[in-house]
C-alpha positions as a printed NumPy array, in Angstrom:
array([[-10.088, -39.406, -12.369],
       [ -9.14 , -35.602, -12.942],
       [-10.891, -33.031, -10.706],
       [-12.866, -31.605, -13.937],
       [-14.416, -34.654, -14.881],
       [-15.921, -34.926, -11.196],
       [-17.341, -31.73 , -11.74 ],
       [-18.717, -32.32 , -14.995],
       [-20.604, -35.724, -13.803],
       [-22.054, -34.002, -10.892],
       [-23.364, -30.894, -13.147],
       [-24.701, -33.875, -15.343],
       [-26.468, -35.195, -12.486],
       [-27.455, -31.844, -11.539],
       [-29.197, -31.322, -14.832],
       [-31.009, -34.83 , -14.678],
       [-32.13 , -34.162, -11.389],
       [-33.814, -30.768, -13.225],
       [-34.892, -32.877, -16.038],
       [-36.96 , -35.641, -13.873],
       [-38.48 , -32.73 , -11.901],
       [-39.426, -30.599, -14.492],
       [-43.047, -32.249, -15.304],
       [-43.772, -31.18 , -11.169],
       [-45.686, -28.863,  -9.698],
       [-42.887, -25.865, -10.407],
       [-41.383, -24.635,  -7.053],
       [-41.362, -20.382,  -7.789],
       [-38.553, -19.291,  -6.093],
       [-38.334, -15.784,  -6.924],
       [-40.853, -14.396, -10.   ],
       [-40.928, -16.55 , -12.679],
       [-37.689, -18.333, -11.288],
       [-37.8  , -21.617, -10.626],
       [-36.386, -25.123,  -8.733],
       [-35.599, -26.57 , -12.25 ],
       [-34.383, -23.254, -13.944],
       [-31.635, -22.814, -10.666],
       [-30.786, -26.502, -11.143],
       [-30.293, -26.515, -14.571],
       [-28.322, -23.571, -14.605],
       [-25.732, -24.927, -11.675],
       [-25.822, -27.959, -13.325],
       [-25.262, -26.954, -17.079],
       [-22.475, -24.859, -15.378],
       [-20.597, -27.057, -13.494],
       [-20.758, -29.123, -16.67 ],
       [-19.39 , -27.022, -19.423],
       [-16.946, -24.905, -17.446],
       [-14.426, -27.749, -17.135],
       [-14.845, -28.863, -20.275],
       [-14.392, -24.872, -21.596],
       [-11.003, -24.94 , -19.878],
       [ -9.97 , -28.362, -20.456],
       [-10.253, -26.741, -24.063],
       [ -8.807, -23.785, -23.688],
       [ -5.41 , -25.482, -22.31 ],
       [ -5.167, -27.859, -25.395],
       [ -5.647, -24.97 , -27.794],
       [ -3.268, -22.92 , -26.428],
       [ -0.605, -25.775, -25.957],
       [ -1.127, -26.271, -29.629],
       [ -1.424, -22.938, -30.824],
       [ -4.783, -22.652, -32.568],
       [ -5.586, -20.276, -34.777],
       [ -7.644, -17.21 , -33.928],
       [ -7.627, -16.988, -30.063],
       [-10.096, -14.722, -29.72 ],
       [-12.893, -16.871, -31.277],
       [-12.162, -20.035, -29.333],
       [-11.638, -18.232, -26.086],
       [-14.374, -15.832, -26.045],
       [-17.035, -17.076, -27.57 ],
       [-18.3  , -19.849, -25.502],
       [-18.334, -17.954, -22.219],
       [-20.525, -15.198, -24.046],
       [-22.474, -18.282, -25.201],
       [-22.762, -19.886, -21.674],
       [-24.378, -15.924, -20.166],
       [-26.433, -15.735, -23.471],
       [-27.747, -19.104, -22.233],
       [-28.141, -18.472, -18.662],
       [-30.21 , -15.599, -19.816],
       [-32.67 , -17.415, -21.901],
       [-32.925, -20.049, -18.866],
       [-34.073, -16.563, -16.669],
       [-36.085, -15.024, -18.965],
       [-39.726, -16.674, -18.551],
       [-41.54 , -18.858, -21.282],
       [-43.925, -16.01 , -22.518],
       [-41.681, -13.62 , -24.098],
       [-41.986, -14.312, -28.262],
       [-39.675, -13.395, -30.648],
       [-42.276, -11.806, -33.625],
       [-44.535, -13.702, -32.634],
       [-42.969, -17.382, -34.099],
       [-40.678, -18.573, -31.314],
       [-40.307, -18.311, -27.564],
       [-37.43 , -15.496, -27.093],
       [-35.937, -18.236, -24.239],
       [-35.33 , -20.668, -27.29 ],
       [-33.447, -18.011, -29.462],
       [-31.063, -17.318, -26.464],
       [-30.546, -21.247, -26.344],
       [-29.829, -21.465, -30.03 ],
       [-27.647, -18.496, -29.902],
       [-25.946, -19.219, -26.815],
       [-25.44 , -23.028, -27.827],
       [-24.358, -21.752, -31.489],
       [-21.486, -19.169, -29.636],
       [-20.223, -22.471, -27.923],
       [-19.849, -24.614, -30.681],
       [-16.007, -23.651, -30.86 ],
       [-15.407, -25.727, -27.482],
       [-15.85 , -28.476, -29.141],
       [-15.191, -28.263, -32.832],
       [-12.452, -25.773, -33.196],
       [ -9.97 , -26.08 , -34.928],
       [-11.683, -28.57 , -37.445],
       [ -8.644, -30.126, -37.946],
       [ -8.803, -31.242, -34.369],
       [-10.558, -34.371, -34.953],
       [ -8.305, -35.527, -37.823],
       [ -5.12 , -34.986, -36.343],
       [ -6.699, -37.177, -32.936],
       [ -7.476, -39.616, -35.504],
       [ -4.056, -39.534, -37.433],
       [ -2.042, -39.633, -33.708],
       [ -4.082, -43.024, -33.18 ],
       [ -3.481, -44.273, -36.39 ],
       [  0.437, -43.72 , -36.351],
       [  0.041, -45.367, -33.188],
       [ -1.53 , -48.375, -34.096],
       [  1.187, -48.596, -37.417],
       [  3.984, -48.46 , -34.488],
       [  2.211, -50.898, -32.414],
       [  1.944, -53.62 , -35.23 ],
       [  6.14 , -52.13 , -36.613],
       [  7.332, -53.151, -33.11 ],
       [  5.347, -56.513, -32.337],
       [  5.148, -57.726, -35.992],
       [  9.369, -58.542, -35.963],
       [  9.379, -60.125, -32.693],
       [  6.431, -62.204, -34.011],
       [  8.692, -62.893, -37.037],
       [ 11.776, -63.946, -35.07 ],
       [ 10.012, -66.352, -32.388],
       [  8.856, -68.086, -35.639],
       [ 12.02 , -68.274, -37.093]])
C-alpha cells in the first residue's frame, strides 16, 4: 500500500474519531476552538492532501488543460475550509446561513477540480478498461479456438 493512502485512512479515522465525539460535552481548547474542530481539521488534512497531490502528478503527466485551475484551486479551497472550521457557529451570513457553512460550500466548491478535472478524466479511465477487456477476450478467445480445434 502507497505511503498516501496510509495517510489518507488515518485522516479518515481522524475525522470519525471527531465525528463520534462531536455530540460530547465540547472540550474548549482555546476560545471557541475546540477537541472536534482540531481533529477534524488534522484529519480532513491528512486526508485530502495526498489525494491533492496524487492528482496533481497525474495531471501533469498527462498534460491537462489549464494548470492554474487544477493546481490552485483546491489548496485555496482546503484554507477557505479550515477557516470556516475556526470561525465559531454564531457568525450569520445576512442573517439566512451560518457564515462557517458558506466557507464549507465555498471551500468544498474550490476543490471540486481534484476530483473532476479534466471531465474527460473519467471517460478515458473507462475507455483504457474497456480496450483492455477487448484485448483480454482478442488474446484468450484464439487459444480457446485452437484447443477446440
Amino acid at each position: 500500500m502507497k505511503k498516501s493512502t496510509v495517510v489518507s485512512i488515518i485522516g479518515l479515522l481522524i475525522m470519525f474519531v471527531a465525528f463520534v465525539l462531536f455530540q460530547t460535552w465540547p472540550l474548549v481548547l482555546f476560545g471557541t476552538l475546540k477537541l472536534t474542530d482540531v481533529l477534524t481539521l488534522v484529519g480532513g488534512l491528512m486526508f485530502i492532501i495526498p489525494v491533492y497531490l496524487d492528482s496533481v502528478k497525474r495531471k501533469s503527466a498527462d498534460n491537462a488543460p489549464n494548470p492554474a485551475v487544477w493546481s490552485t484551486l483546491p489548496p485555496i479551497g482546503m484554507a477557505v475550509v479550515c477557516v470556516g472550521i475556526l470561525l465559531p457557529n454564531s457568525l450569520t451570513f445576512f442573517h439566512l446561513f451560518s457564515l462557517p457553512d458558506v466557507f464549507y460550500l465555498v471551500g468544498c466548491l474550490m476543490m471540486l477540480p481534484i476530483f473532476l478535472y479534466p471531465m474527460s478524466g473519467l471517460e478515458r479511465a473507462e475507455l483504457e478498461e474497456t480496450v483492455e477487456e477487448e484485448v483480454d477476450e482478442t488474446t484468450s478467445a484464439p487459444a480457446d479456438g485452437k484447443k477446440h480445434q
